[in-house]
ChimeraX commands (.cxc) that place a marker at each C-alpha (Angstrom):
marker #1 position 0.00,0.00,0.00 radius 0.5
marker #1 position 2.85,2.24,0.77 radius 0.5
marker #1 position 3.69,2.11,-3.25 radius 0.5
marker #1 position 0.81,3.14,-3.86 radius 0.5
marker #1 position 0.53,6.38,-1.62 radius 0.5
marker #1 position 3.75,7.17,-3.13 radius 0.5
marker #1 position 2.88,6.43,-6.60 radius 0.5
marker #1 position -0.33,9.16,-6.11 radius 0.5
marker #1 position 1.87,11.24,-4.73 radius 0.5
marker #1 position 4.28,11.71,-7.05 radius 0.5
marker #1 position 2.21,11.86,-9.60 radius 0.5
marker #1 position 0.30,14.82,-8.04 radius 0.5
marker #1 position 3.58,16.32,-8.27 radius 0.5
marker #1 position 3.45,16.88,-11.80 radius 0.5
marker #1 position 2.80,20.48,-12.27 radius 0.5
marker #1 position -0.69,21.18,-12.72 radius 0.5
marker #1 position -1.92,18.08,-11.88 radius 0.5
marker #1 position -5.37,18.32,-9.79 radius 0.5
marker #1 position -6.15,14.74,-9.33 radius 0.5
marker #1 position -4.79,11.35,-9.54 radius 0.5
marker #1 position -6.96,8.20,-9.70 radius 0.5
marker #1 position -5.46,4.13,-9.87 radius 0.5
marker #1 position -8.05,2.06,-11.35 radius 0.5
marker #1 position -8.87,-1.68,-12.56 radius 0.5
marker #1 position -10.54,-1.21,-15.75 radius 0.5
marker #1 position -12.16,-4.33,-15.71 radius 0.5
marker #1 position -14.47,-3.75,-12.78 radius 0.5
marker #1 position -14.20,0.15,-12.54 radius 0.5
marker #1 position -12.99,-0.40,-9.11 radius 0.5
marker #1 position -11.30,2.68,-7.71 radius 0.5
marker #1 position -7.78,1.14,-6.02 radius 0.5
marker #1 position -6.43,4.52,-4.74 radius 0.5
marker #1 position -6.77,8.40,-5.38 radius 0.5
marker #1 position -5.18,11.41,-4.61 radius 0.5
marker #1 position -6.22,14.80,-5.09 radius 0.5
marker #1 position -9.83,16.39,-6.53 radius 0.5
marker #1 position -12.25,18.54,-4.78 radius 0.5
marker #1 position -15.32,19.07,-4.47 radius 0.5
marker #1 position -16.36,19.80,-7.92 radius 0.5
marker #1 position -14.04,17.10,-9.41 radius 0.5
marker #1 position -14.76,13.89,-7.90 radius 0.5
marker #1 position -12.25,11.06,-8.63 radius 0.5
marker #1 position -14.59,7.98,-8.25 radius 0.5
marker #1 position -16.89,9.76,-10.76 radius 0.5
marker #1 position -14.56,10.10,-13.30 radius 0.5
marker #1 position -12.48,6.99,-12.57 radius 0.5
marker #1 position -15.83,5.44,-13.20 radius 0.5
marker #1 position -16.26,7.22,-16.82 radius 0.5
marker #1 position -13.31,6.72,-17.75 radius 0.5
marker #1 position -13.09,3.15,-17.63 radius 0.5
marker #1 position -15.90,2.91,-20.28 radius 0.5
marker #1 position -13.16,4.95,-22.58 radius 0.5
marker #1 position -10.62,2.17,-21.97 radius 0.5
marker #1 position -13.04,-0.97,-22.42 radius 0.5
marker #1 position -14.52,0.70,-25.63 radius 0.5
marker #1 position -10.94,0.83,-27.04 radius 0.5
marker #1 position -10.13,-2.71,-26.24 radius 0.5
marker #1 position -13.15,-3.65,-27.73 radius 0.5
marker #1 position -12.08,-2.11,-30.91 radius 0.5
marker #1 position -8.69,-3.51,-30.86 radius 0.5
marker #1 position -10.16,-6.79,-30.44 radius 0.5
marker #1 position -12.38,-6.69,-33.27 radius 0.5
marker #1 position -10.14,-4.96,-35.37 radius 0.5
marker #1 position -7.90,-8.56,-34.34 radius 0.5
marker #1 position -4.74,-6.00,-33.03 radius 0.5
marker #1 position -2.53,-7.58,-30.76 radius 0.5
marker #1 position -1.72,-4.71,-28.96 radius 0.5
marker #1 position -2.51,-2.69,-26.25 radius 0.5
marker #1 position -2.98,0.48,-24.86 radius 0.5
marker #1 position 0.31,2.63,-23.58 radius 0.5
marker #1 position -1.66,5.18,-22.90 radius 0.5
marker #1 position -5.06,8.00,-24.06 radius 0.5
marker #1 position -5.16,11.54,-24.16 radius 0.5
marker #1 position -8.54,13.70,-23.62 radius 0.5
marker #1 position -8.09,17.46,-24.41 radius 0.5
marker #1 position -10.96,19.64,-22.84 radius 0.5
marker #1 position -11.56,23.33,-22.95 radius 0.5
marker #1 position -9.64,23.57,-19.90 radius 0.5
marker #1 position -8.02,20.21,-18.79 radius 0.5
marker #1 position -6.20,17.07,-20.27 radius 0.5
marker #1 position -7.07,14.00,-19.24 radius 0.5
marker #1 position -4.53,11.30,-19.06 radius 0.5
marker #1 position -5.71,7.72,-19.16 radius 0.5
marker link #1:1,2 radius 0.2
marker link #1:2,3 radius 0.2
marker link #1:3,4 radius 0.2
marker link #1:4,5 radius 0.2
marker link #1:5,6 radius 0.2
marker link #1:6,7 radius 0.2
marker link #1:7,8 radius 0.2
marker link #1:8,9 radius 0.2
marker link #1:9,10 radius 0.2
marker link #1:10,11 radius 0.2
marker link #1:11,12 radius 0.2
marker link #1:12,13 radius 0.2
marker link #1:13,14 radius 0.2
marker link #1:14,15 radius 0.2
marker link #1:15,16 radius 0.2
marker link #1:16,17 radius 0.2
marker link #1:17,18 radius 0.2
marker link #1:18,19 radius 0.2
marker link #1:19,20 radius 0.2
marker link #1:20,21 radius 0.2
marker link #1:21,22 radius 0.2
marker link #1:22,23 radius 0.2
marker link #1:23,24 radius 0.2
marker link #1:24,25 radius 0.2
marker link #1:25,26 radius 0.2
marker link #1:26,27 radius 0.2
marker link #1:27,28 radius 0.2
marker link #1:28,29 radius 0.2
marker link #1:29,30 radius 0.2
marker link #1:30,31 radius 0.2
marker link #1:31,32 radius 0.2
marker link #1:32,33 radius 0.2
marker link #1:33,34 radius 0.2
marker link #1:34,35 radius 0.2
marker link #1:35,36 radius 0.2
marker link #1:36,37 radius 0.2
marker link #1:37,38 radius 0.2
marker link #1:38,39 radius 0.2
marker link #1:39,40 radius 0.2
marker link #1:40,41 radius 0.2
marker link #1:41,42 radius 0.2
marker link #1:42,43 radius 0.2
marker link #1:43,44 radius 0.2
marker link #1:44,45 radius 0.2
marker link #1:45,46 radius 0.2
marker link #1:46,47 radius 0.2
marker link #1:47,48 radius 0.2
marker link #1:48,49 radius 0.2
marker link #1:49,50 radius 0.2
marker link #1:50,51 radius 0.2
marker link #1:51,52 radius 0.2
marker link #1:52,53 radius 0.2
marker link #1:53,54 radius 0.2
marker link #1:54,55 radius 0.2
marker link #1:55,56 radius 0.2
marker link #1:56,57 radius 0.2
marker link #1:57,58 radius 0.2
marker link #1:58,59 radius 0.2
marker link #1:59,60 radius 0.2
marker link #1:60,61 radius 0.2
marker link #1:61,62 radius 0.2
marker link #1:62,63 radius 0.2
marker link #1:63,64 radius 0.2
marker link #1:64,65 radius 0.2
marker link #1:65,66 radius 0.2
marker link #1:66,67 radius 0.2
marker link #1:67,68 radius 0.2
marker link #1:68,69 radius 0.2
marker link #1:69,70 radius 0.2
marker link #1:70,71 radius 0.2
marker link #1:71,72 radius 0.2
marker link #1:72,73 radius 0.2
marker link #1:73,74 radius 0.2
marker link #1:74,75 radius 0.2
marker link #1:75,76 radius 0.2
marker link #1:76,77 radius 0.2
marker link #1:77,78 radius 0.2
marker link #1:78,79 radius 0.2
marker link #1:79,80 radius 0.2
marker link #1:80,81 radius 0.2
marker link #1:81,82 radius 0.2
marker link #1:82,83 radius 0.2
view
């Protein structure tokens, strides 16, 4: 567990960063988070977000890819979300 604490917290150290959210994407489960407030909540977006990943891997396994994801980029109006 303490990996993980450090892993949020050094990853909250990334300059701008707001919030910081481990997740299985398989379940949606929530495994640790760091950050947010009151008008971002983590679990909410964790949540979301998940359906992002499993909708890729979906396509890359009808597509018949062997591959996986390194990593997906959301730009908003006034955030980036890194997946």
């Amino acid at each position: 567990m303490a990996n993980l604490e450090l892993s949020l917290k050094e990853c909250m150290s990334i300059d701008g960063a707001v919030g910081v959210a481990l997740v299985d994407y398989t379940s949606g489960m929530t495994l640790g988070t760091a950050g947010g407030s009151a008008e971002l909540d983590l679990s909410v977006a964790a949540a979301g977000n998940t359906d992002v990943v499993r909708a890729k891997m979906r396509t890359l396994e009808l597509l018949k890819l062997d591959d996986g994801i390194e990593d997906i980029l959301i730009t908003l109006d006034s955030q980036y979300h890194l997946i």
